[in-house]
C-alpha positions in Angstrom: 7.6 32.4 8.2 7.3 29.8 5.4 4.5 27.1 5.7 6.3 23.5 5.5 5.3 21.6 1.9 2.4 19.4 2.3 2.6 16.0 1.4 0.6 16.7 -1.7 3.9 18.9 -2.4 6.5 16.8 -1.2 5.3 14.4 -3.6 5.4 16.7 -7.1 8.9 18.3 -6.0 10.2 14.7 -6.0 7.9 13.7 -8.9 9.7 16.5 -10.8 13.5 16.2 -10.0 12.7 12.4 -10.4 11.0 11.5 -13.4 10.7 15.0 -15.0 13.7 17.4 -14.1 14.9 20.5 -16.6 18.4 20.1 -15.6 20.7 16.9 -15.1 24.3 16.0 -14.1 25.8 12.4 -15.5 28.8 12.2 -12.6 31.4 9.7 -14.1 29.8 10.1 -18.1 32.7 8.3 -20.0 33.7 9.6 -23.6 33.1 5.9 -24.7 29.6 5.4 -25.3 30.4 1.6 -25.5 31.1 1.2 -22.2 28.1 0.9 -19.7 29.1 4.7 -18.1 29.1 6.0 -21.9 25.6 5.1 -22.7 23.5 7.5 -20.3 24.8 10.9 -22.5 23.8 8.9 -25.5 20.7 8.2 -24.4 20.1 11.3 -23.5 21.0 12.5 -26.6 18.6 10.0 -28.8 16.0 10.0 -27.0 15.7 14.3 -27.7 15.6 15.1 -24.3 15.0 19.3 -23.7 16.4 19.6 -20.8 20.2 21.4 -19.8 22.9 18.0 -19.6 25.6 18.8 -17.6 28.9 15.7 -18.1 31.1 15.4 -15.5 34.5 14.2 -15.7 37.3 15.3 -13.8 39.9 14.0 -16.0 38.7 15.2 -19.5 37.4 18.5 -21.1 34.7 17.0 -23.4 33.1 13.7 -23.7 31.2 12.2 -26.6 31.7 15.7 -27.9 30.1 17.6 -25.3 31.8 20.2 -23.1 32.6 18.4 -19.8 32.6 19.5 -16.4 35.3 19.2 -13.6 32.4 18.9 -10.6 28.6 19.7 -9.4 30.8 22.4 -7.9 31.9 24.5 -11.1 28.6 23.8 -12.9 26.3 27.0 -14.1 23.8 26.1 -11.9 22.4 22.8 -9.3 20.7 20.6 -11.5 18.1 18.9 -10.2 19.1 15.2 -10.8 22.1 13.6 -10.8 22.9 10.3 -12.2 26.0 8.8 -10.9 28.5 6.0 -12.7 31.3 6.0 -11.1 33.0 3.3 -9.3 31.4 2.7 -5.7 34.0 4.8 -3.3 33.5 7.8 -6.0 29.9 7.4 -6.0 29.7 7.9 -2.2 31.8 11.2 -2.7 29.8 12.4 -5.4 26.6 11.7 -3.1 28.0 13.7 -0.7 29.2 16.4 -3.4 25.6 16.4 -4.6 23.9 16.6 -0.6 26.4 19.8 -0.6 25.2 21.6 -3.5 21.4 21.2 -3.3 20.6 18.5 -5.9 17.6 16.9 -5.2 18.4 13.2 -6.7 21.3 11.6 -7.2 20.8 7.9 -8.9 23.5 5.6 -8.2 24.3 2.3 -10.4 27.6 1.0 -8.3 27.4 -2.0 -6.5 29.0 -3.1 -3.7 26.8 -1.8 -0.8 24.6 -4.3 1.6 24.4 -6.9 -1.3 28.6 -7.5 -0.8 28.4 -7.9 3.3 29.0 -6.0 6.4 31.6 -3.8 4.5 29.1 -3.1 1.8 26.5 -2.6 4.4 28.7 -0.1 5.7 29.0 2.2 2.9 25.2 1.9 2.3 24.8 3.5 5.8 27.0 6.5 4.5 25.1 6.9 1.8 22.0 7.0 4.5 23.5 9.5 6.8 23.9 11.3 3.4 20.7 11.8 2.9 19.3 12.6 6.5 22.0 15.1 6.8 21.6 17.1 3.5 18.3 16.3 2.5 19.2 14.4 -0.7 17.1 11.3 -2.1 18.9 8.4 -3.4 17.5 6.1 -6.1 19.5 3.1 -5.7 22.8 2.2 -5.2 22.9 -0.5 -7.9 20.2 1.2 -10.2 19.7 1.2 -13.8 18.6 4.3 -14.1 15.4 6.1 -13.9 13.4 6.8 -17.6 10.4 8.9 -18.2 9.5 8.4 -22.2 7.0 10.9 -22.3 9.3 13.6 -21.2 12.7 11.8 -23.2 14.3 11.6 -19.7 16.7 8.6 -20.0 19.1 8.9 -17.1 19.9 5.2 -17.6 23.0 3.2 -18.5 20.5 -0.2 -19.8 21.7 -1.3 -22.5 17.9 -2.2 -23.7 17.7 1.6 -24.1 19.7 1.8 -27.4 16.1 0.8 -28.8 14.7 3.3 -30.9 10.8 4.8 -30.8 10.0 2.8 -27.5 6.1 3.3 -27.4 4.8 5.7 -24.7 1.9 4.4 -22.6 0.1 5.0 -19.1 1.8 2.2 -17.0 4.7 2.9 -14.2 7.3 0.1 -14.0 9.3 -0.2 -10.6 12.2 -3.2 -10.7 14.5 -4.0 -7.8 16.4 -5.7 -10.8 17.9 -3.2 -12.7 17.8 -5.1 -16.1 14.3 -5.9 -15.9 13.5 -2.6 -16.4 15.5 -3.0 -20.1 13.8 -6.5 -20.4 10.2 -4.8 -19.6 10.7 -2.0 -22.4 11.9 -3.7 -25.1 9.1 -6.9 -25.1 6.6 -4.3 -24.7 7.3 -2.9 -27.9 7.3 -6.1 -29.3 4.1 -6.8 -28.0 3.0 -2.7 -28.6 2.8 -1.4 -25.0 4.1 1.7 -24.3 5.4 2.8 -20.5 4.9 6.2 -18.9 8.0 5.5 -16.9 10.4 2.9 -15.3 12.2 3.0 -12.2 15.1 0.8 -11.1 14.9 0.6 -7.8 18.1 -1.2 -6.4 19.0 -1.5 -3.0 16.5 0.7 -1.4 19.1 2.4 0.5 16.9 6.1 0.9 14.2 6.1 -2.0 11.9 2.6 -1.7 9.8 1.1 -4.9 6.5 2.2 -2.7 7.8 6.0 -2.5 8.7 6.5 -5.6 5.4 4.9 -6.9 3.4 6.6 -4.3 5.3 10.5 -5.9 3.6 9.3 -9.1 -0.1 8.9 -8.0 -1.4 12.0 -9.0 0.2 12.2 -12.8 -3.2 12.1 -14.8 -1.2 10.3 -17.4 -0.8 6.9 -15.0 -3.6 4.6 -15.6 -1.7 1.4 -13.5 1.7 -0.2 -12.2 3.5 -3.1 -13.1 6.6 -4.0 -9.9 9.0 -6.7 -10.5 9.9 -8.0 -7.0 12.8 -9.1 -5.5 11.9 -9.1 -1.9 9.9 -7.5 0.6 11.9 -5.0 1.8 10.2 -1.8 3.3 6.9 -3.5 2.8 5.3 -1.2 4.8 5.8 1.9 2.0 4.7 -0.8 -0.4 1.3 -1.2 1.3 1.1 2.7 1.9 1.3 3.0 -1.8 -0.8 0.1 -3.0 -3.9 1.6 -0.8 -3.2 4.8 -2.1 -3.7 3.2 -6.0 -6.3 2.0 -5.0 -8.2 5.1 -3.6 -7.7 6.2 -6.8 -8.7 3.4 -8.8 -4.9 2.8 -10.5 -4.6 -1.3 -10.5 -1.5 -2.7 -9.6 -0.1 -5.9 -10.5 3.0 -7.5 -9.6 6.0 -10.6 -10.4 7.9 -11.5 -7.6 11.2 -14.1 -7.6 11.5 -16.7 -5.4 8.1 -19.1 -4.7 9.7 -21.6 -3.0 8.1 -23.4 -0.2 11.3 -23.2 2.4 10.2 -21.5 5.5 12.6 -18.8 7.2 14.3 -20.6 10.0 13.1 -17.5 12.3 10.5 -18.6 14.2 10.0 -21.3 17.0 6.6 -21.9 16.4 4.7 -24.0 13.8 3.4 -20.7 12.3 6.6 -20.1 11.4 6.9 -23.2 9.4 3.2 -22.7 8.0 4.3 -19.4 7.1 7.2 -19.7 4.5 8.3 -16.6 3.1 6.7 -16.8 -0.2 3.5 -17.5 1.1 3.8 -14.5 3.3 4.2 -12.1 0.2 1.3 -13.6 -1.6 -1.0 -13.1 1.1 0.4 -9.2 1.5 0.1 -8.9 -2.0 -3.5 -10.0 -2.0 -3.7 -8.0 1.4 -2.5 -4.9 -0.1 -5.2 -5.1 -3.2 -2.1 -5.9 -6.0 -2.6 -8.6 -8.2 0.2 -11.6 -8.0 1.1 -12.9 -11.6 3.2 -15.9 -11.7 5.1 -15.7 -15.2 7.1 -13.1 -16.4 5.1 -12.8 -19.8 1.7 -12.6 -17.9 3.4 -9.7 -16.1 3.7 -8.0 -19.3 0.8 -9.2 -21.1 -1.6 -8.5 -18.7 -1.4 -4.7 -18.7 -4.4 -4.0 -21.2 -6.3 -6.2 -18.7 -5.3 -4.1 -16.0 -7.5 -1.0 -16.1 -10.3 -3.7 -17.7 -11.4 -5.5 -14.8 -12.5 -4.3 -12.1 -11.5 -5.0 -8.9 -13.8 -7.7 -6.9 -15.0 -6.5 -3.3 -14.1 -9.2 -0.5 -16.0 -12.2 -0.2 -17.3 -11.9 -3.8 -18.5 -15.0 -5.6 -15.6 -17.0 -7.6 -14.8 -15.3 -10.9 -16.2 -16.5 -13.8 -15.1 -16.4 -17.7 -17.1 -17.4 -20.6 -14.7 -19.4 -23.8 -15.6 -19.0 -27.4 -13.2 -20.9 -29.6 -12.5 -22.1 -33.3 -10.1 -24.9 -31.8 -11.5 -27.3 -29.1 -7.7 -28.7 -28.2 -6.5 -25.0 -28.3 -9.3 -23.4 -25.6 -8.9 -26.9 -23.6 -5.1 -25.6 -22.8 -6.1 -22.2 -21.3 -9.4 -24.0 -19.5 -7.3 -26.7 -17.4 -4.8 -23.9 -15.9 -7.5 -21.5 -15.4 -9.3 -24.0 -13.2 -6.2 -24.8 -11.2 -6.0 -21.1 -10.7 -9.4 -20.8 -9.1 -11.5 -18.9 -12.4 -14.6 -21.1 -13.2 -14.8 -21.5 -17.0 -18.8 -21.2 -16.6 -21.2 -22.4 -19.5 -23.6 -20.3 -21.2 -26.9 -20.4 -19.2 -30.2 -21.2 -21.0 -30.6 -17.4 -21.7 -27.7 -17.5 -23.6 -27.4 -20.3 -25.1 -31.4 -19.7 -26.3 -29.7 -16.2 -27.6 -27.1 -18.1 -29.4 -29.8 -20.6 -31.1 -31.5 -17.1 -32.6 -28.4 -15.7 -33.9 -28.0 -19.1 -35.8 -25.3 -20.3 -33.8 -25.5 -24.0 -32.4 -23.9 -24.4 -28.8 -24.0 -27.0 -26.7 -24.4 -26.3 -22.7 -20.2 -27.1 -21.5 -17.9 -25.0 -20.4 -16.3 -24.3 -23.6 -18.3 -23.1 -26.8 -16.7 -24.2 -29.8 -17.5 -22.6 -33.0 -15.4 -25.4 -34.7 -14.7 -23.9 -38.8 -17.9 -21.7 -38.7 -16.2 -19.3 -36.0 -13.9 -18.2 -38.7 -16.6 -16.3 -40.7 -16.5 -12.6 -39.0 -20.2 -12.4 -38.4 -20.4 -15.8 -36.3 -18.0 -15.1 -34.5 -18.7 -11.1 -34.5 -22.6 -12.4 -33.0 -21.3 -15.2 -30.7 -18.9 -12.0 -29.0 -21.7 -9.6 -28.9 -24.0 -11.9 -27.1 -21.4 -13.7 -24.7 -20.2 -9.9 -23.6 -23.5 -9.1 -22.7 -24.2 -11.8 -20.6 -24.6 -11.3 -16.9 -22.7 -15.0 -15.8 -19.6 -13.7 -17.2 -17.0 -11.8 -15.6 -14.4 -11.9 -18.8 -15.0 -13.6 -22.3 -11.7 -14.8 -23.6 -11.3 -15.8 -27.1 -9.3 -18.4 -28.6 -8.7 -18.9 -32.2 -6.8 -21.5 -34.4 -4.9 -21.5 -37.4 -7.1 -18.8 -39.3 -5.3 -16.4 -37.4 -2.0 -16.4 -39.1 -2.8 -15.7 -42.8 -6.8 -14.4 -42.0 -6.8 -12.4 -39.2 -9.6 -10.5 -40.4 -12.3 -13.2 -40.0 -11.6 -14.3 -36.4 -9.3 -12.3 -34.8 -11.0 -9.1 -36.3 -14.2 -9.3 -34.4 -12.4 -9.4 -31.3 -10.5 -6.3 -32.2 -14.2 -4.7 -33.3 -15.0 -5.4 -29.3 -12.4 -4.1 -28.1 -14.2 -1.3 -25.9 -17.2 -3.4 -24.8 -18.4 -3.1 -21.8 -17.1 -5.9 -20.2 -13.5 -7.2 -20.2 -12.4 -9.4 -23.7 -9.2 -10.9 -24.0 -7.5 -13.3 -26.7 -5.4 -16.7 -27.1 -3.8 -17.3 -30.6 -2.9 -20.7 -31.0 -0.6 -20.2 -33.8 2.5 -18.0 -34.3 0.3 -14.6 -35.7 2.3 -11.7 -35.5 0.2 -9.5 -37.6 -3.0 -10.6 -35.6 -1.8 -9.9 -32.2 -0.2 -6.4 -33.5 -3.9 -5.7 -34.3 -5.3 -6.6 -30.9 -2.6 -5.0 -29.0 -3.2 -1.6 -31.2 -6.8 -1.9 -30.5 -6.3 -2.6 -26.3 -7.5 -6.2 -26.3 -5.3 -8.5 -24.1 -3.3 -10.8 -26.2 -1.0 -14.1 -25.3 1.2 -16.0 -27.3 1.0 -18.9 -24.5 -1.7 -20.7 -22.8 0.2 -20.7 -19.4 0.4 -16.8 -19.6 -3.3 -16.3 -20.2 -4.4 -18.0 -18.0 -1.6 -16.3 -15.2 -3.0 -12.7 -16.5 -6.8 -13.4 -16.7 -6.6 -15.4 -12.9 -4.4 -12.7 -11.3 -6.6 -9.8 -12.5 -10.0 -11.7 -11.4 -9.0 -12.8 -8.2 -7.8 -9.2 -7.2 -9.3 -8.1 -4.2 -10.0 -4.5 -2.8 -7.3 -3.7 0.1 -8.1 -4.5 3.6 -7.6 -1.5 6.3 -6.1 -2.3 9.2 -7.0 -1.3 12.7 -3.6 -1.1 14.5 -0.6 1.2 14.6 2.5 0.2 12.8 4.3 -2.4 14.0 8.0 -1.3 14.2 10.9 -4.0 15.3 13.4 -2.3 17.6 15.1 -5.8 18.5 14.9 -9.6 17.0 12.7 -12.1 19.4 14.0 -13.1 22.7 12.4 -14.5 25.6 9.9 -17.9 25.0 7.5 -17.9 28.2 6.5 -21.0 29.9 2.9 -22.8 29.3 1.8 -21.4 32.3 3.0 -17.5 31.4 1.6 -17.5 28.2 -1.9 -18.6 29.4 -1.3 -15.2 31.4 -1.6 -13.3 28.0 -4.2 -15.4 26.7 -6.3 -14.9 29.9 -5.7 -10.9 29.1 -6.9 -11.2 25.7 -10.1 -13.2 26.9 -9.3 -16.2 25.0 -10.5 -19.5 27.1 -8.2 -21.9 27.7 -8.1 -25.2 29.7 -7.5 -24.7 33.7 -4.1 -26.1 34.8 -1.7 -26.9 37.5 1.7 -26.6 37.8 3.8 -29.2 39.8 7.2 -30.4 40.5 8.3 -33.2 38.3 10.1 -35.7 40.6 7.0 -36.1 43.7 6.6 -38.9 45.2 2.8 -38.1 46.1 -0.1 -36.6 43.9 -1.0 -33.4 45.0 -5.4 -32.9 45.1 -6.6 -31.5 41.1 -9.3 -29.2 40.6 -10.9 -31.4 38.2 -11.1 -34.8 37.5 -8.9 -37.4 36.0 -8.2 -38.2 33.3 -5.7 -35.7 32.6 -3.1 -34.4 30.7 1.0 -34.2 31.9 3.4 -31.4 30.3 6.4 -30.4 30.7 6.2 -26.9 32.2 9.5 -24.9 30.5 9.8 -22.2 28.8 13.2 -24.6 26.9 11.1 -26.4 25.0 8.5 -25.3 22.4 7.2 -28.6 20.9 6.9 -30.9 23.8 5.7 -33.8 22.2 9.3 -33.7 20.4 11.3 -34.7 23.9 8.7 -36.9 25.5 7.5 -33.8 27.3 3.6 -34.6 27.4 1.6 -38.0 28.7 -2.0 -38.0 27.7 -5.3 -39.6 29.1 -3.5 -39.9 32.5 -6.2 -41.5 34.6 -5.5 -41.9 38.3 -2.4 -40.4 41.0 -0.3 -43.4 40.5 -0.5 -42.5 37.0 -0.2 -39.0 37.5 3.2 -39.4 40.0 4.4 -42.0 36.8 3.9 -39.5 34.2 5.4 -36.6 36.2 8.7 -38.7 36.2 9.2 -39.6 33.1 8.5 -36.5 31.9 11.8 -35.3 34.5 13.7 -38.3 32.9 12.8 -37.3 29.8 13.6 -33.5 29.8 15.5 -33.0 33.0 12.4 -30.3 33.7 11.8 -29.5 37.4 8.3 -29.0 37.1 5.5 -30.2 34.8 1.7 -29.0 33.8 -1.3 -30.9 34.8 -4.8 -29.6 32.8 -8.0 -31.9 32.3 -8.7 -34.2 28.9 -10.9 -31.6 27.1 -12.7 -33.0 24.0 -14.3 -31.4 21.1 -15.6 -31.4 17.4 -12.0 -30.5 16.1 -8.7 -29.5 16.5 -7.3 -26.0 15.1 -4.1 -23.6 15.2 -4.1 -20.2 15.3 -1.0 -18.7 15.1 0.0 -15.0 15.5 4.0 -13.7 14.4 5.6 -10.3 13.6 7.5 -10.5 10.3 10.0 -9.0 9.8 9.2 -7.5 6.5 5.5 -7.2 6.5 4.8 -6.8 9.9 2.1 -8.7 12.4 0.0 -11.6 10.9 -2.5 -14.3 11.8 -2.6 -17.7 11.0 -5.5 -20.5 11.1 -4.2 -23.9 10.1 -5.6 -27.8 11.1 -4.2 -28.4 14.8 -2.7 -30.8 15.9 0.5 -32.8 15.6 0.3 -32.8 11.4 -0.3 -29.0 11.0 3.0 -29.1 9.4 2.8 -31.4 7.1 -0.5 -30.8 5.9 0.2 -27.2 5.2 -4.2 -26.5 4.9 -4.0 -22.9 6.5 -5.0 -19.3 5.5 -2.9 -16.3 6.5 -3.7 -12.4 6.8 -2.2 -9.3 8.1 -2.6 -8.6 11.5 -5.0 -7.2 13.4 -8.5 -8.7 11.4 -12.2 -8.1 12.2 -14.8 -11.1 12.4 -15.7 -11.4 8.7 -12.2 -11.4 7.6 -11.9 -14.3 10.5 -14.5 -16.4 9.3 -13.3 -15.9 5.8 -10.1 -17.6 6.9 -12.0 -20.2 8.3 -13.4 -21.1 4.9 -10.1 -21.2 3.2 -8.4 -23.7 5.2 -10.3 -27.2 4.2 -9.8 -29.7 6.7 -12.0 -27.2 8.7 -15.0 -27.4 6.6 -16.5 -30.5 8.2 -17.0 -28.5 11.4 -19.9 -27.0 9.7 -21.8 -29.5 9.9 -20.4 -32.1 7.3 -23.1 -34.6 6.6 -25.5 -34.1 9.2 -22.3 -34.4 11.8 -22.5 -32.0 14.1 -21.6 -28.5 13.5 -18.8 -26.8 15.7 -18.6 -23.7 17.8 -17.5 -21.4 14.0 -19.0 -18.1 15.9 -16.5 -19.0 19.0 -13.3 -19.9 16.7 -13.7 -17.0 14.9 -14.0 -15.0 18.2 -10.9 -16.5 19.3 -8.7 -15.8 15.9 -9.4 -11.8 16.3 -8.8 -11.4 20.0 -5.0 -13.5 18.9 -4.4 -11.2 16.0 -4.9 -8.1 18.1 -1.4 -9.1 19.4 -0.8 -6.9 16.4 -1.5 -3.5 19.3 1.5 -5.2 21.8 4.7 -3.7 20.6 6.8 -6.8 22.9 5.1 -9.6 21.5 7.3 -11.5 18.6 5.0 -14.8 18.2 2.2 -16.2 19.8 0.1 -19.5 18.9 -2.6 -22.0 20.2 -1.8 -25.7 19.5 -4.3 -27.2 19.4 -7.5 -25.1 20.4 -10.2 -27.5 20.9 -13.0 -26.3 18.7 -16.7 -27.3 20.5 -20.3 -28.0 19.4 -22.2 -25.3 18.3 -22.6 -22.7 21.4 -19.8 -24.8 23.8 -17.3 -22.8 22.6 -13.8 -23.2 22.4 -10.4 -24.0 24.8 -6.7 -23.5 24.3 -5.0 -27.0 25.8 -1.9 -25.3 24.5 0.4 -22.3 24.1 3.3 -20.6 23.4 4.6 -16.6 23.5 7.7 -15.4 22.5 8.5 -11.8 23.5 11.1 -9.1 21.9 13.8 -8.5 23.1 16.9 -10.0 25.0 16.5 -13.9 25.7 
């Protein structure tokens, strides 16, 4: 009886027939090797690939002067990858031909799958069914290619790959664009970094970006990642991976399209609006340990820093990096950004600057030490280096160096190449246009940017990376899109189970003629009690401050004349310290995730919230509490008094363990009243909307 393949072993087979596989079929090679289905023989070809090539084309005998094949069928043997360029209905056929046979890959570049509608969606299912049914993985459709440089495998139809003697490094690129993968290659030479491999990922239709990184984890010869993002699709394989790079101490880093602050018209709740799609993926990024550049050159320039700096453990002081600079304007352009990006440009403490003094070097105590025209003799700036690497308030020195660098890189720029493997993380900013000088930096492994907006991107996105969080629930998969909203009174129900307190109430019909005896005293708040509407406020559905029963019977009726609601919510005033949201939603790419924002009716517009995945623990709850600002002055701001922090806190965990109830789509408390230290806190608000049918 054979023992099923281990994970461990799943992962090398597909490693193999992926990235590194002795035999290969190019389905649909052309005998043109200027048209986009010519190039992947060619490639092939110049690249000095070992492996056995097998063409296919039904309709010719040879191509590009190679013997052609008729089908997978009438081949020697099953290679082990196919790559597939023909037209889209042909490439499902050839899919199929492949699942037949045995081959264990089939890349597709056509288009015209989920990207070109329900149609398109359609054939991508096929393709799906494909692959559960024979076993076949799919990289794409609409893929580039795969490459592997180290083993010469170019199964790609980039044009980018007619580029001759592309280095060979330790990094793994993944793309959902196919050309990036082109664009990533040939600036890295320009800049002299080398890829182990690059994937374009496509569609996602079988193989995803995380699964085919993850089959790479274990190559000795990958130091790091860099992923260009299109979306987060499969998101959960994403995270999967990304912890397991980080287990193993292989950084990740990551550019993703589309940072624009519209929301996804999805949810009903102002967590939804808080919690626009972009700002989702940053905070799963972050989440997830992977390091969020915003530029596309800092995605590219950051890779020496990537197996530099060490990642920070959670809750770690802010980042901090020491400038040394021949040119004052210069350093000043990469300070301002790096600031904005939340990296203190610290100065030099007394220790150092008294070490400075020694060495003969006159600094003054700001956040920038400027060498002015002495840092261009080697040994100034050679000292100035050796004692600003070694001292303990820096987490990164970054150099930046003026004019010399053009014509004389070997006064400035040449002491920061001769640092290269200090102990602490060094990178570089030429001001001037200095090819030779940054070839010698990039040789050497020192970080090097031709911009000031892409250094400070690089250096701010590899400091503030954060160790992945675990999380403490099972995964959260969507079997149908949000349905049912409760009422006030229903949702309290939930709340209630999860041992969240919230304010007593009393339901009522809305058109009485006589107030009914309350439990508690006036005043008191009217709502209207519907599950119809979600923002009350919006259709005149709440009266506050309601202070006796010919109030209350007033209230009641205007609230029925407002909203033609048959019944309406009475709950006492309740007054605090402060006003928060906490918001809990399931996403439908990332999954379950908690929100704390200021409360209230302006939570939307002020947009001062923090955001994690679902469920968290305490620290990571009063960690969010300290990111969103307006909540900072119930600390204690000034001698006021401090609020109930310990309470809130409580509160945000017991909401995000939502994350363990498969039917609940969104849950949040608007406004939870936030009390003096020890009073606790009270929901005076709430809303639940469940899976499934409305």
């Amino acid at each position: 009886m054979l023992t099923p393949p281990s994970d461990g072993a799943k992962a090398r087979a597909l490693r193999q027939a992926l990235l590194s596989p002795q035999s290969v079929a190019l389905i649909g090679q052309s005998n043109d090797e200027t048209k986009t289905a010519g190039r992947p023989l060619k490639y092939l070809r110049q690249a000095g690939y070992g492996g056995r090539v097998y063409p296919i084309n039904a309709r010719r005998d040879e191509v590009l002067g190679e013997r052609a094949w008729p089908s997978i069928a009438a081949l020697p043997e099953v290679p082990e990858h196919a790559y597939i360029v023909t037209p889209t209905e042909a490439a499902i056929e050839a899919v199929e031909e492949c699942g037949r046979a045995g081959v264990a890959v089939a890349t597709v570049l056509a288009n015209g799958f989920a990207e070109s509608g329900a149609e398109g969606e359609k054939r991508e299912t096929r393709l799906r069914d494909i692959s559960a049914r024979t076993g076949i993985r799919i990289v794409g459709p609409s893929s580039l290619g795969v490459v592997n440089l180290r083993d010469k495998v170019l199964l790609t139809a980039n044009a980018a790959f007619a580029e001759k003697d592309l280095p060979v490094g330790r990094i793994f690129a993944a793309s959902h664009s196919g050309s990036l993968i082109g664009a990533l290659a040939s600036r890295g030479k320009a800049r002299s970094i080398g890829f182990a491999g690059l994937v374009s990922v496509g569609n996602e239709a079988d193989l995803s970006l995380g699964e085919i990184c993850a089959a790479t984890l274990d190559d000795p010869d990958i130091n790091g990642y860099l992923l260009f993002l299109e979306t987060m699709r499969k998101a959960s394989e994403l995270r999967a991976f990304a912890l397991a790079a980080a287990a193993r101490g292989k950084p990740v880093v990551a550019y993703k399209l589309g940072r624009s602050a519209q929301a996804r018209e999805l949810a009903v709740s102002h967590t939804g609006a808080l919690a626009g799609e972009d700002d989702v993926a940053s905070m799963f990024l972050a989440e997830c340990g992977i390091a969020r550049v915003e530029t596309f050159e800092g995605l590219i320039e950051s890779v020496p820093l990537l197996t530099r700096v060490p990642v920070s453990k959670r809750g770690a002081r802010r980042p901090t990096v020491g400038v040394v600079t021949t040119t004052a304007g210069g350093a000043t352009m990469v300070i301002d950004p790096l600031s904005l990006r939340g990296i203190d440009v610290a100065s030099p403490s007394v220790a150092t600057l008294a070490k400075l003094k020694a060495a003969g070097i006159e600094a003054a105590p700001a956040r920038l030490i400027d060498l002015t025209t002495a840092g261009t003799r080697y040994e100034v700036m050679k000292s100035a280096l050796d004692i600003l690497l070694a001292a303990p308030e820096f987490d990164l020195v970054l150099a930046v160096v003026g004019s010399s660098a053009r014509f004389h890189p070997e006064l400035a720029v040449q002491p920061i190449v001769d640092c290269a493997n200090a102990g602490k993380p060094i990178a570089a900013f030429l001001v001037p246009e200095a090819p030779e000088a940054l070839a010698r930096l990039s040789v050497a492994g020192v970080a090097n940017f031709h911009a000031p907006e892409s250094c400070a991107d690089a250096i701010a996105a590899m400091l503030l990376r954060r160790a992945p969080r675990a999380l403490a629930a099972t995964p959260h998969v969507i079997t149908s899109m949000p349905g049912r909203t409760l009422d006030e009174l229903a949702a309290y129900e939930l709340l209630d189970r999860a041992g969240i307190p919230r304010a007593p109430a009393v339901a009522m019909d809305a058109d009485i003629a006589k107030a009914p005896s309350l439990p508690f005293p006036y005043p008191v708040a009217v709502k209207v009690l519907s599950a119809e509407f979600a923002h009350k406020s919006d259709v005149g559905g709440v009266v506050l401050n309601v202070r006796d029963d010919k109030a209350l019977i007033a209230a009641a009726q205007k609230i029925h004349k407002a909203t033609k609601a048959a019944h309406v919510l009475v709950q006492p005033m309740i007054a605090g310290l402060g006003e928060v949201l906490i918001g809990y939603r399931v996403d439908r790419d990332v999954g379950p995730l908690v929100m704390v924002a200021a409360g209230g009716l302006l939570a939307e517009i002020h947009r001062d919230r923090a955001l994690r995945l679902a469920p968290v623990d305490l620290d990571e709850a009063h960690a969010m509490i300290g990111e969103v600002h307006s909540l900072q002055a119930l600390a204690g701001y000034r001698g006021k008094p401090a609020g109930d922090i310990g309470a809130l806190a409580q509160a945000i965990v017991k909401l995000s363990q939502f994350a363990n109830d498969p039917s609940i789509a969104e849950a949040e408390i608007n406004p939870l009243i936030v009390r003096a230290k020890g009073e606790g806190v009270v929901a005076v608000d709430a809303l639940v909307k469940l899976f499934g049918k409305a």
